[in-house]
C-alpha positions as CSV (number, residue, x, y, z in Angstrom):
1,X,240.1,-64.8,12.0
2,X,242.3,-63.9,9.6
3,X,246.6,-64.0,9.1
4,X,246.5,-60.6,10.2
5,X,244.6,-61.0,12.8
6,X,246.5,-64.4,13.6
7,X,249.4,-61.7,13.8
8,X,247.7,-59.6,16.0
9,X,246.8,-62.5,18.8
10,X,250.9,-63.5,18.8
11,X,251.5,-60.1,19.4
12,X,249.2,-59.9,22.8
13,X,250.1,-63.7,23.7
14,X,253.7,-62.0,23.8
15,X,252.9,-58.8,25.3
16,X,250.8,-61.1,28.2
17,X,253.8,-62.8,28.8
18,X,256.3,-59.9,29.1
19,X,253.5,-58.4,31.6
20,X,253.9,-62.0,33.8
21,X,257.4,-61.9,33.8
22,X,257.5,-58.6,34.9
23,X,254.7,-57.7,37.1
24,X,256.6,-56.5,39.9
25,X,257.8,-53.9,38.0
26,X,254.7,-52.5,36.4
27,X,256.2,-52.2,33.0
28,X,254.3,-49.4,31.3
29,X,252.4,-49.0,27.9
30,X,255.9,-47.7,26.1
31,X,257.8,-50.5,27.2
32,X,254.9,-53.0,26.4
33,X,254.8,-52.1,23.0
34,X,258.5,-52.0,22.2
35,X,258.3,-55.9,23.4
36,X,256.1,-56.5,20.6
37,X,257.7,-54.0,17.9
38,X,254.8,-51.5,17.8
39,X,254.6,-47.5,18.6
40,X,252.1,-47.4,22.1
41,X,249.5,-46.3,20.0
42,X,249.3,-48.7,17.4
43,X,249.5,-51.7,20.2
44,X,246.7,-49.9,22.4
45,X,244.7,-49.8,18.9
46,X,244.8,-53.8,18.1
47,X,244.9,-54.8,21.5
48,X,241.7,-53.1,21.7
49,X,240.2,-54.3,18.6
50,X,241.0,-58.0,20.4
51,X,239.7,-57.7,24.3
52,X,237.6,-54.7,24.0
53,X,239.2,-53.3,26.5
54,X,242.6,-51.4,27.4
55,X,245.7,-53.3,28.3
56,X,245.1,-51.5,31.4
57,X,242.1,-52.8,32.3
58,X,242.7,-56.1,31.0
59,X,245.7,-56.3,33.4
60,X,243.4,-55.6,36.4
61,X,241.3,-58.6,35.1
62,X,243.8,-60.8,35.2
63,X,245.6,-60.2,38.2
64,X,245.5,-62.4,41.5
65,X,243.0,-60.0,43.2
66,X,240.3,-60.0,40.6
67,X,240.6,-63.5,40.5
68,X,240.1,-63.9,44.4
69,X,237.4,-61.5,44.4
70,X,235.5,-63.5,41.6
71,X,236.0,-67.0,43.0
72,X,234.4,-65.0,46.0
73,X,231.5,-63.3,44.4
74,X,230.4,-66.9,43.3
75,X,231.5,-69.4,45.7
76,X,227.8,-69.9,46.9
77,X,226.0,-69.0,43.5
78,X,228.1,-70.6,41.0
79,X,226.5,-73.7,40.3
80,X,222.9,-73.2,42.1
81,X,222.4,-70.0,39.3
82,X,223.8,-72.1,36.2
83,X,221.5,-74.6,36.5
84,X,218.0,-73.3,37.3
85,X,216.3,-72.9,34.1
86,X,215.0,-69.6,34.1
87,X,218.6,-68.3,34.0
88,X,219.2,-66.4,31.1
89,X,221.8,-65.1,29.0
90,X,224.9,-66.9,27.9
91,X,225.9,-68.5,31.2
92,X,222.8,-70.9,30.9
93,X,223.0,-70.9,26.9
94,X,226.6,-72.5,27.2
95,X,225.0,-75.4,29.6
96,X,222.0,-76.3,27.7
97,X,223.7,-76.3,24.1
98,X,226.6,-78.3,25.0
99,X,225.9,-82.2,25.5
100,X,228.3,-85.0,26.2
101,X,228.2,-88.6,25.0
102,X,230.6,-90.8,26.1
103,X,232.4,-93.6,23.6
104,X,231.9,-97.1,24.0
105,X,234.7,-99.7,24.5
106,X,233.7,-100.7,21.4
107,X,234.4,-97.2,19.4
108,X,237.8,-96.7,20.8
109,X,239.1,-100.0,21.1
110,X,241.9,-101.3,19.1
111,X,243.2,-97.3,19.4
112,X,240.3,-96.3,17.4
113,X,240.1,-98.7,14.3
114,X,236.4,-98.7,14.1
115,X,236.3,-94.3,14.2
116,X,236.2,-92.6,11.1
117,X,237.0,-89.0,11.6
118,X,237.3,-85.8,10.2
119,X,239.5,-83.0,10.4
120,X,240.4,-79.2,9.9
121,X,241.7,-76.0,11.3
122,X,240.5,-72.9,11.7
123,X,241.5,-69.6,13.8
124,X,240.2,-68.4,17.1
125,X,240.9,-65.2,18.7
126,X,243.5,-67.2,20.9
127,X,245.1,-68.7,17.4
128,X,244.7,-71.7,15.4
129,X,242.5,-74.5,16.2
130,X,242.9,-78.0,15.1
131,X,238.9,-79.6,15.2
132,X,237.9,-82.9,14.5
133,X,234.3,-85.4,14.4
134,X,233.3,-88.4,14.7
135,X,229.5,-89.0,13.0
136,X,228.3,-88.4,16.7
137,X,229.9,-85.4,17.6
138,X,233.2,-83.6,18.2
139,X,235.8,-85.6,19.7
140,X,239.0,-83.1,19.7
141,X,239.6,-79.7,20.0
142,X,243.0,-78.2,20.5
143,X,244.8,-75.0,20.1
144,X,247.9,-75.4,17.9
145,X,251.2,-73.4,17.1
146,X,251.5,-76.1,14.4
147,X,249.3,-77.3,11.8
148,X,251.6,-80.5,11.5
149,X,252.2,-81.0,15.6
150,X,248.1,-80.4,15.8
151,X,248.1,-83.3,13.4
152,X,250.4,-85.3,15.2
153,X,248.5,-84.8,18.4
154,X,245.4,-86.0,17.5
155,X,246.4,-88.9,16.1
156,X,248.1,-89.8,18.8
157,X,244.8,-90.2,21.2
158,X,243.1,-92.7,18.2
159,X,246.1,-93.8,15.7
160,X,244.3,-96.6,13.9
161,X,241.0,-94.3,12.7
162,X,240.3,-93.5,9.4
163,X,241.2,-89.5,8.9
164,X,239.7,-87.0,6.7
165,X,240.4,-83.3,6.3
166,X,237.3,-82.5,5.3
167,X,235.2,-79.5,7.5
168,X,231.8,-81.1,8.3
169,X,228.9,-78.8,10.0
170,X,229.2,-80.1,13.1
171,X,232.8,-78.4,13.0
172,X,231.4,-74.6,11.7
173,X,228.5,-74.7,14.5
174,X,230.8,-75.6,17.0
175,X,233.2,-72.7,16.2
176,X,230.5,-70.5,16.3
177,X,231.6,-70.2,19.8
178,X,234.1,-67.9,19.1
179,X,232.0,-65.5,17.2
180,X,230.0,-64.3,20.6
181,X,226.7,-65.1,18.6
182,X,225.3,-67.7,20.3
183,X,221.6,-67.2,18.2
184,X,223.4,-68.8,15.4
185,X,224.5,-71.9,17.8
186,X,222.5,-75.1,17.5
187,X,223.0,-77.8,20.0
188,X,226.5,-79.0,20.2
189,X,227.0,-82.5,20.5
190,X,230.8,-84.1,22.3
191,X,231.8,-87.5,21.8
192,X,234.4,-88.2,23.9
193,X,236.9,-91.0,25.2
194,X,236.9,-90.6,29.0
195,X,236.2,-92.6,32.3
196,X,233.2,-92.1,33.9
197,X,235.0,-89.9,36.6
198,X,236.4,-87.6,33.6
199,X,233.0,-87.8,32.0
200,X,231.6,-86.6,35.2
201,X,234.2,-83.5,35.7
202,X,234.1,-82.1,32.2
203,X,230.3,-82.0,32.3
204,X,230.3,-80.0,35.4
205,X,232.8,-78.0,33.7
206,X,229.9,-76.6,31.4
207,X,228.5,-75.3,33.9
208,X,230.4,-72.6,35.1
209,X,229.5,-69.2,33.5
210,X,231.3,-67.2,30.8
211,X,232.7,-64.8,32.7
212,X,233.2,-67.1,36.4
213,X,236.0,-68.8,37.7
214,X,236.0,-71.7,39.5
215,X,238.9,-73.6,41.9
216,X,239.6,-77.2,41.6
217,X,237.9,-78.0,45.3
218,X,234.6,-76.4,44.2
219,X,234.6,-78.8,41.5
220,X,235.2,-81.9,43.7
221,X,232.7,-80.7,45.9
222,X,229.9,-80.2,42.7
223,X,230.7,-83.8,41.5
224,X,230.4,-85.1,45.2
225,X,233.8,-86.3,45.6
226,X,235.1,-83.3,48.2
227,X,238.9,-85.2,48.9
228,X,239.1,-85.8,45.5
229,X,240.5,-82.0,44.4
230,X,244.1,-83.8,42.6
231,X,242.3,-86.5,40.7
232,X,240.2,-83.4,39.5
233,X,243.1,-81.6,38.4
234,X,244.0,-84.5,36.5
235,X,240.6,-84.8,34.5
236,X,240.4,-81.3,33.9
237,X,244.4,-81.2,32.4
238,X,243.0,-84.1,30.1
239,X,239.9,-82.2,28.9
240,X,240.1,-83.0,25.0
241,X,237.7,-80.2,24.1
242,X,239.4,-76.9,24.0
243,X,237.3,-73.3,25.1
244,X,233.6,-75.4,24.5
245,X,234.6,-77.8,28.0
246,X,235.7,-74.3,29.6
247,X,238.8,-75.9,31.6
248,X,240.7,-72.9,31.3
249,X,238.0,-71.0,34.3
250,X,239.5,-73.2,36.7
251,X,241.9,-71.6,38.7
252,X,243.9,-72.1,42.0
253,X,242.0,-71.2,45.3
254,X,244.8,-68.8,46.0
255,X,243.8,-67.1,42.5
256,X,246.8,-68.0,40.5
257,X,245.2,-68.7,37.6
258,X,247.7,-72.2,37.3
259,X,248.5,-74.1,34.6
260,X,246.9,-75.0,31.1
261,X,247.6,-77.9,28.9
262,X,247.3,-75.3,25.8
263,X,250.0,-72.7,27.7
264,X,248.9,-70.8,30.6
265,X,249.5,-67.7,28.6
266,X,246.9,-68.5,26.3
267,X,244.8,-69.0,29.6
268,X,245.9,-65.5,30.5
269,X,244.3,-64.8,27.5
270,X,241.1,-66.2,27.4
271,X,239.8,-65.0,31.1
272,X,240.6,-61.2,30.4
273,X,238.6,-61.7,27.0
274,X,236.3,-63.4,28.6
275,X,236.1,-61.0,31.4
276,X,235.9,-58.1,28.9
277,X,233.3,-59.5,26.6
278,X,230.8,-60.2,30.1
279,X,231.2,-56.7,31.5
């Protein structure tokens, strides 16, 4: 992804969120693209280029109903489907690539001292990225309106490890992600401060399909703690692992699709593409 097409994702993160605030009122394709300082044509063309699909379409797959009617399509397949292994296709691709290793007391005591770790950016379709690896795996991924702020963030969960910004392959493979070519994907290995409970949550996380949505309660109920839906909410909110730990297909069981720790327009985001690109 490059500036321009940086330029191009602001443009629909803004043009999602003039569309939220104003829902009631339908706003059409004009007014859409004067928000965002292009002629209708112009915006249709890019926004295109991005989802796939029209801002039309893209509307219907983010609205409350689609949402309902997918968290009903799946509430008794979800899970039972992603994990039998004759399952093809993406869904079952995500599951089997992605594996996650939790730290030992030992690696993240002391706030980190004994990590080294390095660091870079890149840009998504849902704009910048900050990365970062320990020798075992990835241990952040954040989206970022800030290279500096990304910075700051990381540091902030291990402040005493040693830092490098230096893009390692265990960095390009993961962001391979974003490229919808999951041939060129080898196995993607998370190594990740968490309780055993968060450990738990983001692993089932994996398991929902590209595509699917999920509500809070049928996570609880997949990691066998049914009464246990706000402590869920919690873990997920504190998933370190942007897009790969999909947190952001989570939604509320009244299909609101709720809040994200990256901005819930950038979650807006992410499920219409996602919806588009499994169509």
């Amino acid at each position: 992804m490059n500036e321009q097409e940086q330029l191009n994702y602001d443009r629909i993160a803004k043009a999602i969120a003039h569309i939220r605030s104003n829902f009631r009122e339908q706003p059409s394709l004009d007014e859409i693209a004067e928000q965002v300082h292009l002629s209708p044509y112009h915006f249709q063309r890019i926004f295109k280029e991005w989802a796939g699909i029209s801002p039309k379409k893209f509307l219907q797959y983010t609205s409350v109903q689609h949402a309902k009617a997918v968290l009903d399509e799946s509430k008794a397949t979800l899970f039972d489907a992603a994990i039998e292994t004759g399952l093809s296709g993406t869904s079952r691709l995500h599951d089997l690539f992605i594996t996650i290793e939790g730290m030992t007391p030992g690696e993240y005591k002391n706030s980190g001292e004994n990590l080294t770790i390095n660091y870079s950016y890149a840009h998504s379709p849902f704009g910048l990225v900050v990365i970062a690896s320990t020798p075992k795996g990835l241990c952040h991924v954040a989206f970022t309106d800030d290279e500096e702020q990304g910075l700051y963030e990381l540091k902030s969960q291990f402040p005493k490890a040693q830092y490098h910004q230096r893009v390692d392959q265990t960095q390009v493979n993961a962001l391979m992600v974003f490229a919808n070519d999951w041939s060129q994907i080898s196995e993607i290995k998370l190594h990740l401060k968490g309780t055993d409970f968060q450990l738990k949550v983001w692993e089932s996380l994996l398991r929902i399909p590209k595509g699917q949505l999920a509500t809070y309660g049928k996570i609880a109920d997949v990691i066998k703690k049914p009464k246990a839906s706000r402590a869920v909410g919690t873990a997920i909110g504190s998933n370190p692992i942007a897009y790969l730990i999909p947190c952001h297909r989570v939604i509320q069981s009244s299909g609101n699709l709720g809040g994200y720790r990256w901005d819930s327009i950038r979650k807006t985001a992410i499920i219409g593409w996602e919806a588009a690109q499994s169509r």
